[in-house]
C-alpha positions in Angstrom: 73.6 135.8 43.4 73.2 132.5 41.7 69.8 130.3 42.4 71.5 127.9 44.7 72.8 130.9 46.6 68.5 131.6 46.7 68.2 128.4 48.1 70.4 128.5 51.2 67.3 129.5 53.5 67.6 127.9 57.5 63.3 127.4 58.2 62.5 127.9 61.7 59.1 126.6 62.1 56.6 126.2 65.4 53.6 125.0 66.0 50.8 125.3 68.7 51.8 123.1 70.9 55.8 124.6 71.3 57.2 122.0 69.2 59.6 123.4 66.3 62.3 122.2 63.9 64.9 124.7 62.2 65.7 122.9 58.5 67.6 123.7 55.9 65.9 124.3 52.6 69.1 123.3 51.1 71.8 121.7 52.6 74.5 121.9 49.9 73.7 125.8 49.5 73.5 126.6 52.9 77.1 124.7 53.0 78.1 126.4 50.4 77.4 129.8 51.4 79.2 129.4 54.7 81.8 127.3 53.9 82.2 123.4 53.1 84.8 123.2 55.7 83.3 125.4 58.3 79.6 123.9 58.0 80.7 120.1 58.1 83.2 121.2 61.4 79.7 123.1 62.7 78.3 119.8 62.0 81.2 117.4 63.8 80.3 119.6 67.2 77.1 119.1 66.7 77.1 115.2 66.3 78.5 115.7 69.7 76.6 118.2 71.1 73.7 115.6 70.1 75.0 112.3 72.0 75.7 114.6 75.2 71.6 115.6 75.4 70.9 112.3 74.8 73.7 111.2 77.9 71.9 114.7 79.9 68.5 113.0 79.4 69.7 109.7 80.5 71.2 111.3 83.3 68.2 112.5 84.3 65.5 109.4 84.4 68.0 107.6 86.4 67.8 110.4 88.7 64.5 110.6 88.8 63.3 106.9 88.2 65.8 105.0 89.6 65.6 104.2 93.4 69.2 106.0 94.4 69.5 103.5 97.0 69.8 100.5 93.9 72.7 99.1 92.3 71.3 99.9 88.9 71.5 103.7 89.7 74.7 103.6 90.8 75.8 101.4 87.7 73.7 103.6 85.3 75.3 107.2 86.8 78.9 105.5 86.7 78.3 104.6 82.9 76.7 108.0 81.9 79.4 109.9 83.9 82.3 108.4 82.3 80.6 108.6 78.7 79.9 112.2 79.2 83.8 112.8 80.2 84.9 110.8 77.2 82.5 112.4 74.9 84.2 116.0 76.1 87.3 115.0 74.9 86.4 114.3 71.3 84.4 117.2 71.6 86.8 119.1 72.1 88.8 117.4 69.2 85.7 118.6 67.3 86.1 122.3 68.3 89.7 122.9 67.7 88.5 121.4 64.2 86.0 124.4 64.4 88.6 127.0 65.6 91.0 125.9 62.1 88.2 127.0 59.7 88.6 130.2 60.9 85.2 131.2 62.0 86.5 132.9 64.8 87.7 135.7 62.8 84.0 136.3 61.9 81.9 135.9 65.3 81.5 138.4 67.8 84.0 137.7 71.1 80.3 137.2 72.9 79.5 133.7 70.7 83.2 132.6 70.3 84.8 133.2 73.4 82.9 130.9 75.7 82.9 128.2 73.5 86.7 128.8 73.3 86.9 128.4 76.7 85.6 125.2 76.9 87.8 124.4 73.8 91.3 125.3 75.6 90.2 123.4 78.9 89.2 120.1 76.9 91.9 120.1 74.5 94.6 120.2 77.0 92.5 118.5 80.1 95.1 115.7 82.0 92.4 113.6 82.9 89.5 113.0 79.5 92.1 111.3 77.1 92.4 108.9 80.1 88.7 108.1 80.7 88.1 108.3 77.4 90.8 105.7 76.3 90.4 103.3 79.1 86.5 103.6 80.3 84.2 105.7 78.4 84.5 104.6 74.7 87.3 101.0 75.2 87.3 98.6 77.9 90.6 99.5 79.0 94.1 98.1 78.9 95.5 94.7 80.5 98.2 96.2 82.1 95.8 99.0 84.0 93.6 95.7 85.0 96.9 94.5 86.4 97.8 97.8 88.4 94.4 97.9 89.9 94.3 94.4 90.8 97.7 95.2 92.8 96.1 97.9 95.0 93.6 95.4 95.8 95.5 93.2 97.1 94.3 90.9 99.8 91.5 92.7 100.5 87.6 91.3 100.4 86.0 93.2 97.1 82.4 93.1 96.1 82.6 91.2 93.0 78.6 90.9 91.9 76.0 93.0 93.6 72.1 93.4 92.7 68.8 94.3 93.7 66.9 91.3 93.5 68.4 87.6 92.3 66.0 87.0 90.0 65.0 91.0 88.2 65.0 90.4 84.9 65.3 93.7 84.4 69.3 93.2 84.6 69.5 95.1 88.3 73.0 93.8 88.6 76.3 95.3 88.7 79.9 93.7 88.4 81.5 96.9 90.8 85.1 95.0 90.8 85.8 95.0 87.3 84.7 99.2 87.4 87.3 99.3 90.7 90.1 97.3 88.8 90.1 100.0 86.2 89.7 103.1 87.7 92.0 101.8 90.9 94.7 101.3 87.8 93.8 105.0 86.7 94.2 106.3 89.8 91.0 107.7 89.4 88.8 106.1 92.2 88.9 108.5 94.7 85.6 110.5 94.4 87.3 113.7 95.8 89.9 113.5 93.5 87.2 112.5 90.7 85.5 115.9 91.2 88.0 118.1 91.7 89.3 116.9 88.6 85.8 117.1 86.4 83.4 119.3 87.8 84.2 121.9 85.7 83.7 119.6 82.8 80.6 118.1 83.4 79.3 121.8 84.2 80.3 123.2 80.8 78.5 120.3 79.1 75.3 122.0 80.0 76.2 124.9 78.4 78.0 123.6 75.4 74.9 122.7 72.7 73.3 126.2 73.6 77.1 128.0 73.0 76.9 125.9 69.6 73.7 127.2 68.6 74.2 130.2 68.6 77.6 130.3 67.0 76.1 128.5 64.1 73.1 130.9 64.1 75.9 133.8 63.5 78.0 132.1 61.2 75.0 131.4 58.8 73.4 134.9 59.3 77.3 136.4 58.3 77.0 134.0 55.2 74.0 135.6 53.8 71.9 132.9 54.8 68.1 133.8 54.8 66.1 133.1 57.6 62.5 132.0 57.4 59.8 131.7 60.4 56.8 130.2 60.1 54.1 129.1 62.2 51.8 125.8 61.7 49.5 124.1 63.2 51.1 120.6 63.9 54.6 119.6 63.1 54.8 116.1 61.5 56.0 113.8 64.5 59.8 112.9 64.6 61.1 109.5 62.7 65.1 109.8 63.8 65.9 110.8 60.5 66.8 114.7 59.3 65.1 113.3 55.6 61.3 114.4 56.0 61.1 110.9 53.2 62.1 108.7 55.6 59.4 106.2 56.7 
C-alpha cells in the first residue's frame, strides 16, 4: 500500500453539542481507492440528494410559517413541489449513472436494492421528464401555453391574486400563468397529480439516507479507513467543503 493509499481516511467527527462533519482526509485517495468513476457518480447523487434537503427544509417553514390560508403558501408549495419532481428525474439520471460503475456488484442486496428501486421507478416515470421539462427547471413551451389557454376558453380565470396590495414582502401570485401550463400538461387535476407522484415525493425522504449508506459500504469495501473522533466545538459552517475558505 502506497502513502496515498494511507491517506484515503473518511473523519467522522462530533462534538458536544450533536453537530458533526464526515471529511475526507484526502479526496483524490479516497477516489482513488474506490474508483474515479464510481466516487464522482457517488458524488453526482449526492449533489442531488443535497438540493432535495434543501427543497425538504423549504417545504417545511412554509408549512409551518406560512399562514396556509395565504397566496404565498400556496405559490411557495406549488414551486417546491414541482422542483422536487423535477429534481427526481435527474436524480434518477444520476443513479442509473451509479448503477453503470458497477457498484452494485459489490453492495449487499440490503444498501443497493432500495435505492434501485427508486432508480427503475424514476428512470422510466411517464410523468417527471414532463414537469421537469416544462415547470420545474424551464418555463415551458409556447405551444403547451397555447393548449392550456384552449381549455380555458371563455371562462373567468384569476389572473393576479395576493394577500395584501401593498406587502412588500412579494405576497402575490400570478395562478393563471401556473394553470396555462399545467392545463397544457394535462396535469392540473390534483387527484390525478397525486396518484401520479405520491410515490415519488415519498421516496424523496428516503433517498439521501439510502445514499449514505451505500457510499459508507462502498468506501469501507475500498479499504477506506475510518476515523471517529470527538471535539469539543466544530468550527461553524461557511458553504464551502474547503475548511480555507473565508
Amino acid at each position: 500500500m502506497n502513502s496515498e493509499d494511507m491517506n484515503a481516511a473518511v473523519i467522522f467527527t462530533r462534538d458536544t453539542e450533536g453537530h458533526f462533519t464526515l471529511e475526507l482526509s484526502s479526496a483524490t485517495a479516497v477516489a482513488d481507492r474506490m474508483g474515479r468513476h464510481t466516487f464522482l457518480a457517488f458524488a453526482r447523487c449526492f449533489a442531488g440528494a443535497d438540493r432535495l434537503l434543501a427543497l425538504q427544509h423549504l417545504y417545511r417553514l412554509n408549512e409551518d410559517t406560512v399562514p396556509v390560508s395565504s397566496v404565498a403558501h400556496w405559490r411557495n408549495w406549488k414551486l417546491v413541489v414541482v422542483s422536487t419532481v423535477g429534481l427526481a428525474h435527474e436524480l434518477g439520471k444520476a443513479l442509473q449513472g451509479l448503477a453503470r460503475t458497477g457498484i452494485p456488484k459489490t453492495l449487499t442486496s440490503e444498501t443497493w436494492d432500495p435505492l434501485d428501486a427508486i432508480r427503475k421507478k424514476w428512470k422510466t416515470h411517464p410523468v417527471l421528464s414532463k414537469f421537469r421539462n416544462q415547470v420545474a427547471f424551464h418555463l415551458g413551451d409556447a405551444d403547451v401555453y397555447e393548449s392550456g389557454l384552449q381549455i380555458a376558453g371563455s371562462s373567468t380565470v384569476v389572473f393576479s391574486d395576493g394577500d395584501k396590495v401593498d406587502d412588500a414582502q412579494g405576497a402575490v401570485a400570478f395562478p393563471f400563468a401556473w394553470d396555462l401550463v399545467l392545463d397544457g400538461m394535462q396535469l392540473n387535476d390534483v387527484t390525478q397529480v397525486n396518484e401520479a407522484l405520491g410515490d415519488v415525493v415519498r421516496d424523496t425522504f428516503n433517498l439521501p439516507r439510502l445514499l449514505v449508506n451505500a457510499f459508507g459500504e462502498a468506501f469501507r469495501r475500498a479499504g477506506v479507513r475510518e476515523v471517529v473522533r470527538k471535539v469539543e466545538a466544530l468550527p461553524p459552517p461557511t458553504g464551502s467543503s474547503r475548511r480555507d475558505h473565508p
